[in-house]
Backbone as JSON, one array per atom type, in Angstrom:
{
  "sequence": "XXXXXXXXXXXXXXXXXXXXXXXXXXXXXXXXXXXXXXXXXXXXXXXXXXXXXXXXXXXXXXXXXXXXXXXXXXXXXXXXXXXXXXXXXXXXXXXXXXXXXXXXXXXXXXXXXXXXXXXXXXXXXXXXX",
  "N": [[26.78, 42.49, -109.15], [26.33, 39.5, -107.89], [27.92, 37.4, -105.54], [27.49, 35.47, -103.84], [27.1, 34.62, -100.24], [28.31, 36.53, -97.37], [31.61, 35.84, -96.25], [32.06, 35.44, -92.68], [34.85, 36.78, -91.15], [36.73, 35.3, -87.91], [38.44, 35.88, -85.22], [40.01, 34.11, -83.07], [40.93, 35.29, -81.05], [38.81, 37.85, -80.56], [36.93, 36.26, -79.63], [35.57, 35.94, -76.5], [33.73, 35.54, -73.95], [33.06, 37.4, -71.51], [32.98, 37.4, -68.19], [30.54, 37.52, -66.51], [28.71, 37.45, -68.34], [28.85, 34.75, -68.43], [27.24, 33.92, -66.15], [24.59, 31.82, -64.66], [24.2, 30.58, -67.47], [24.03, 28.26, -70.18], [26.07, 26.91, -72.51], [25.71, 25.62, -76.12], [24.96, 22.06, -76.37], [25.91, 18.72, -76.09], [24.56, 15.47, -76.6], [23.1, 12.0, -75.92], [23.03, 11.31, -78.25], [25.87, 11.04, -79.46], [27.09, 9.81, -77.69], [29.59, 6.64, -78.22], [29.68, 7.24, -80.63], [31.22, 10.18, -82.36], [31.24, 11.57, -84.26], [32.77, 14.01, -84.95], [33.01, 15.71, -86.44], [31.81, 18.5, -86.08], [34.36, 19.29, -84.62], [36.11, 21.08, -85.96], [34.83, 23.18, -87.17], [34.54, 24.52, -84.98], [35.14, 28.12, -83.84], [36.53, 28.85, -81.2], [37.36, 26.18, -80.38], [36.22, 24.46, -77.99], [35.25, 22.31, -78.41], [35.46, 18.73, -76.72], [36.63, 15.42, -76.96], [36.58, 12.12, -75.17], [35.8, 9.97, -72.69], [33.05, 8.24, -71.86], [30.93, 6.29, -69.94], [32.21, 4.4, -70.28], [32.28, 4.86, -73.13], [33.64, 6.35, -76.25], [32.67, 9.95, -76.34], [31.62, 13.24, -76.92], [32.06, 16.46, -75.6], [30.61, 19.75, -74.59], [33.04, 22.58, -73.88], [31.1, 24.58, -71.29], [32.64, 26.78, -70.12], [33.68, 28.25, -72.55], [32.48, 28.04, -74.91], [30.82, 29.86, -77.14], [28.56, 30.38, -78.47], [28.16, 30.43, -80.81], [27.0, 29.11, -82.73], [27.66, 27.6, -85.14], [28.59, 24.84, -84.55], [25.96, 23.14, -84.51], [24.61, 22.72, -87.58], [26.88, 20.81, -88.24], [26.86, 18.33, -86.93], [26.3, 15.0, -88.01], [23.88, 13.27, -87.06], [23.03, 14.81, -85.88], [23.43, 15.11, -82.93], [23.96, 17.76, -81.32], [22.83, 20.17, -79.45], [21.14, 23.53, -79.31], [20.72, 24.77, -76.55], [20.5, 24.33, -73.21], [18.28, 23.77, -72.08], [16.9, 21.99, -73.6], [17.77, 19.67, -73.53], [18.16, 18.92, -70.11], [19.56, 16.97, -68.78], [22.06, 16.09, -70.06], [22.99, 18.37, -70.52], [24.08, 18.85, -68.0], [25.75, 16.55, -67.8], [27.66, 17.45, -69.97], [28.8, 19.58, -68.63], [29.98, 18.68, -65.98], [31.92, 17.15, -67.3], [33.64, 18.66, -69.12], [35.87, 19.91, -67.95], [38.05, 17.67, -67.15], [37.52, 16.79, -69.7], [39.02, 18.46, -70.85], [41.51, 18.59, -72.06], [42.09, 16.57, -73.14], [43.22, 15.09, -76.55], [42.73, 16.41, -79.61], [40.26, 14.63, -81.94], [40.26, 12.28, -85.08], [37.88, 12.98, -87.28], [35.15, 11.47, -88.21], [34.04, 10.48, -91.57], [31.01, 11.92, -92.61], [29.22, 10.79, -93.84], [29.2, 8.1, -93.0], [27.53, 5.19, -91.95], [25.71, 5.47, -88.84], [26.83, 4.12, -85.58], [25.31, 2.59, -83.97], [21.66, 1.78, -83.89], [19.6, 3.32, -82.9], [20.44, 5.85, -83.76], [19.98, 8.02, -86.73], [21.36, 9.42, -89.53], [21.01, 12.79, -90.83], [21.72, 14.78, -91.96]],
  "CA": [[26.94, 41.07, -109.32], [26.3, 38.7, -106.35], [29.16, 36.64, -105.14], [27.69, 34.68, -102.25], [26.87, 35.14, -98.58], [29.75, 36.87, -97.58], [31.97, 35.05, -94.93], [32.78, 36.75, -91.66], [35.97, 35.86, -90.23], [36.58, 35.75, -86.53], [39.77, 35.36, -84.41], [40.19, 33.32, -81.75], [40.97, 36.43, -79.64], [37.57, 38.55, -79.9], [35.71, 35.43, -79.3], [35.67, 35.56, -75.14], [32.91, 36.11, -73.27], [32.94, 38.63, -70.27], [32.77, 36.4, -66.83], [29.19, 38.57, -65.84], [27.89, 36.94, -69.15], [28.57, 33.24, -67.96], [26.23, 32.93, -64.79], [23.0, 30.95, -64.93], [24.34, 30.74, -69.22], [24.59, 27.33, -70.12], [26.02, 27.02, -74.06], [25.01, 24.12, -76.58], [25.7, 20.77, -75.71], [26.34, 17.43, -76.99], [23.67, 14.4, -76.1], [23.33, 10.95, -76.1], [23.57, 10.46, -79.85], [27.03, 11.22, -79.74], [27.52, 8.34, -76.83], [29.73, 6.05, -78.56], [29.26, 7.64, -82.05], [31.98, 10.46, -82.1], [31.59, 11.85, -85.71], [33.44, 14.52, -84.28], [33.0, 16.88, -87.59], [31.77, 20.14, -84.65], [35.65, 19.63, -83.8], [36.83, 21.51, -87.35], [34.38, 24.52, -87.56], [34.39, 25.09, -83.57], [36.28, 28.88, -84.16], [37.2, 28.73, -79.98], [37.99, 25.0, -79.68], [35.27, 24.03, -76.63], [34.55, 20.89, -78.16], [36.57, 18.23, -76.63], [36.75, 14.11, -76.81], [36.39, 11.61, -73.89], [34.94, 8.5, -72.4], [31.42, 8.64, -70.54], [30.22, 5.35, -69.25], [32.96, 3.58, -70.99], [32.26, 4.93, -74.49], [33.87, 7.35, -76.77], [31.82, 10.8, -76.62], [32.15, 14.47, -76.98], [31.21, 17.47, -74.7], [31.21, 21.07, -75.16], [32.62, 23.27, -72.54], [30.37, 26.15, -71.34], [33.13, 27.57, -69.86], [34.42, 28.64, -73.4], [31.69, 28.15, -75.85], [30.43, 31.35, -76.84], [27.5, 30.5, -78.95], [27.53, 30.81, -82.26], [25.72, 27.81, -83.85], [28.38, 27.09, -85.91], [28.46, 23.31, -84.58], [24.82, 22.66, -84.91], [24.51, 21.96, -88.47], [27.81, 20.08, -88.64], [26.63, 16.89, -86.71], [25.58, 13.75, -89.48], [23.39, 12.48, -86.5], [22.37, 15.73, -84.98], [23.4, 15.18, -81.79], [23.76, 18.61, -80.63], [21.6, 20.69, -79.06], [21.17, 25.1, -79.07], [20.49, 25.28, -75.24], [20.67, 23.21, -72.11], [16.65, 23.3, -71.79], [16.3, 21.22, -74.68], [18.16, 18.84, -72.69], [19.17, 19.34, -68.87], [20.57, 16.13, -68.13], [23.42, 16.12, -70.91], [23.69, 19.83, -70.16], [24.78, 18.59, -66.92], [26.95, 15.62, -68.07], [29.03, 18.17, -70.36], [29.32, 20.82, -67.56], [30.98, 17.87, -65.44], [32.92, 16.62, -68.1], [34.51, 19.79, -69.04], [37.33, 19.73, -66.94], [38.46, 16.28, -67.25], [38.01, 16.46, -71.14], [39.48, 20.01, -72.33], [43.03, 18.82, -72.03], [42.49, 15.43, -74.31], [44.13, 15.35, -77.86], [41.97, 15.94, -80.71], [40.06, 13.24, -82.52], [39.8, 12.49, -86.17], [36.47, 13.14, -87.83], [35.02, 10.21, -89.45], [33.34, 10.83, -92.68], [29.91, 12.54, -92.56], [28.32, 9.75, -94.55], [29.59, 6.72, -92.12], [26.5, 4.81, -91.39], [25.69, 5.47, -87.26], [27.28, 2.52, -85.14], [24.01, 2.61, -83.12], [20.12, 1.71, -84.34], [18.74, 4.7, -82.73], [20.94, 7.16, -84.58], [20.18, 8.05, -87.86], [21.77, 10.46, -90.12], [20.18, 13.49, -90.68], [22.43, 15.58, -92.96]],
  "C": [[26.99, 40.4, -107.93], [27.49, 37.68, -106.68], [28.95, 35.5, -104.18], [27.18, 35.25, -101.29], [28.82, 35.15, -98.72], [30.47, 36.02, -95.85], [32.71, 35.79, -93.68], [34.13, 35.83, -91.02], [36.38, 36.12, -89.08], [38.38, 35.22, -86.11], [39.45, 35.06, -83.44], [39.78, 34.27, -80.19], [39.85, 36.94, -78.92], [36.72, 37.78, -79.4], [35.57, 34.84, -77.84], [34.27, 35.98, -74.2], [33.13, 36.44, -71.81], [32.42, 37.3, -69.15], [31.2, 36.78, -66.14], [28.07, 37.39, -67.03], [27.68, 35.26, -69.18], [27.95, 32.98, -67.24], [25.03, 32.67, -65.31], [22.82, 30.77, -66.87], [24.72, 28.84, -69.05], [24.77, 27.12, -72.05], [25.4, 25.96, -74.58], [25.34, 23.26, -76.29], [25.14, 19.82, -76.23], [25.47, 16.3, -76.06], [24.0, 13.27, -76.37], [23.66, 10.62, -77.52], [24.84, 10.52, -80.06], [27.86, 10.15, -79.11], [28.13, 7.24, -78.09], [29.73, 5.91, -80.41], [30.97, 8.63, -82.99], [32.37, 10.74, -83.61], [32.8, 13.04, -85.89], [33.72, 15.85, -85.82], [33.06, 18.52, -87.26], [33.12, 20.42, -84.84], [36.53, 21.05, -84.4], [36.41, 22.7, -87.67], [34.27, 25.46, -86.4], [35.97, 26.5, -83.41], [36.85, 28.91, -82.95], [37.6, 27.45, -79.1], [37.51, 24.72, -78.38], [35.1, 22.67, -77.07], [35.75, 19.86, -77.92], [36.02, 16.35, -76.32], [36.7, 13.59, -75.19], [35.74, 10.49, -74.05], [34.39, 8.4, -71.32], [31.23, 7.05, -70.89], [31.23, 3.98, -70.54], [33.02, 3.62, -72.58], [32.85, 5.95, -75.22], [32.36, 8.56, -76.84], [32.56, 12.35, -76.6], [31.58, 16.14, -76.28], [31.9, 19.02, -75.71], [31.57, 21.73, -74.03], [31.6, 24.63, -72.25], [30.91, 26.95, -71.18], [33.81, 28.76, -71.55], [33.47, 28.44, -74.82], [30.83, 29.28, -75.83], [29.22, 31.25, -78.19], [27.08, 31.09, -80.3], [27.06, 30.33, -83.14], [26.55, 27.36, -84.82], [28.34, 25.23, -86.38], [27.33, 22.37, -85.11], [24.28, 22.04, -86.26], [25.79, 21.07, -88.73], [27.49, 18.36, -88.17], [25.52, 16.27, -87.6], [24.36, 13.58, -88.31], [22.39, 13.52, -85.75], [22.26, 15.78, -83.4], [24.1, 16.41, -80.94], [22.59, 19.92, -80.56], [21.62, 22.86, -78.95], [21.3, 25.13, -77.45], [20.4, 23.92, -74.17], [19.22, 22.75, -71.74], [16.38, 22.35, -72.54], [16.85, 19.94, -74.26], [18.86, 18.42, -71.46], [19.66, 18.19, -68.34], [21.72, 15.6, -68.84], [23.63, 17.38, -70.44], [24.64, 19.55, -68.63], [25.72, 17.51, -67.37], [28.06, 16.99, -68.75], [29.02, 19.24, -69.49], [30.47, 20.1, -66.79], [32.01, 17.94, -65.98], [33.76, 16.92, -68.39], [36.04, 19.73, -68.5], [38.31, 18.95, -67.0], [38.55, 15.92, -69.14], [38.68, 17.58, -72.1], [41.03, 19.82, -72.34], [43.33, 17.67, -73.03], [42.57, 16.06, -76.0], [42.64, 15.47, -78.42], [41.49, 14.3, -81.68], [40.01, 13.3, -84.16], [38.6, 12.16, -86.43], [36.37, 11.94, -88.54], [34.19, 10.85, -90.35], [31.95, 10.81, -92.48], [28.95, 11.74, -92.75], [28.2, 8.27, -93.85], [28.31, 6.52, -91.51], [26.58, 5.12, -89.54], [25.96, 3.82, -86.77], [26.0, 1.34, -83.91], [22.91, 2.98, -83.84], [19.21, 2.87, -84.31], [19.26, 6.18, -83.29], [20.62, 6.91, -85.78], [20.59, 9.11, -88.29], [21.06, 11.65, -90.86], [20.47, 14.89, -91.4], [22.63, 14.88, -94.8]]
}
């Protein structure tokens, strides 16, 4: 009898990556659609807590750190708007904003998620889930 995809469950703990496996690694990362958007849904399924709140160019947004994101795609389908990305090639000048950012945003509080369905507050976002 089938039951499902079966669900793996991870701890916090095993999920570290080796310091050898961070150079020239850059994890997924969070783009402009998120500028000022801040659905912040990633925050809830992220099993090592990298994604963290902030304010870039005066707007609510949300980075990921690399230092601590260990790549498991988890986040990727969670954004309504799709504003994150698998790899830093797919966009190297947010990959560089959340590398900055990092630092300055992994110590702010959690945000609450707005509802999945909440129209985008910005023209050029559309929802995509």
């Amino acid at each position: 009898m089938y039951d499902g995809p079966r669900r793996i469950s991870i701890t916090r703990f095993s999920l570290t990556r080796h310091a050898s496996q961070r150079e020239n690694l850059m994890s997924h990362i969070i783009v402009e659609g998120c500028l000022g958007e801040v659905y912040a849904a990633c925050v809830d399924v992220c099993p090592v807590e990298c994604i963290h709140p902030g304010q870039y160019k005066g707007q609510a947004f949300m980075i990921i750190n690399p230092e601590v994101c260990i790549d498991c795609g988890v986040c990727l389908p969670e954004c309504p708007i799709g504003a994150i990305k698998g790899s830093a090639d797919e966009d190297p000048t947010w990959a560089a904003v959340n590398a900055e950012l990092a630092p300055t945003f992994k110590d702010n509080p959690k945000v609450t998620p707005r509802a999945p369905n909440d129209p985008p507050h910005k023209p050029t976002n559309k929802l995509v889930k």
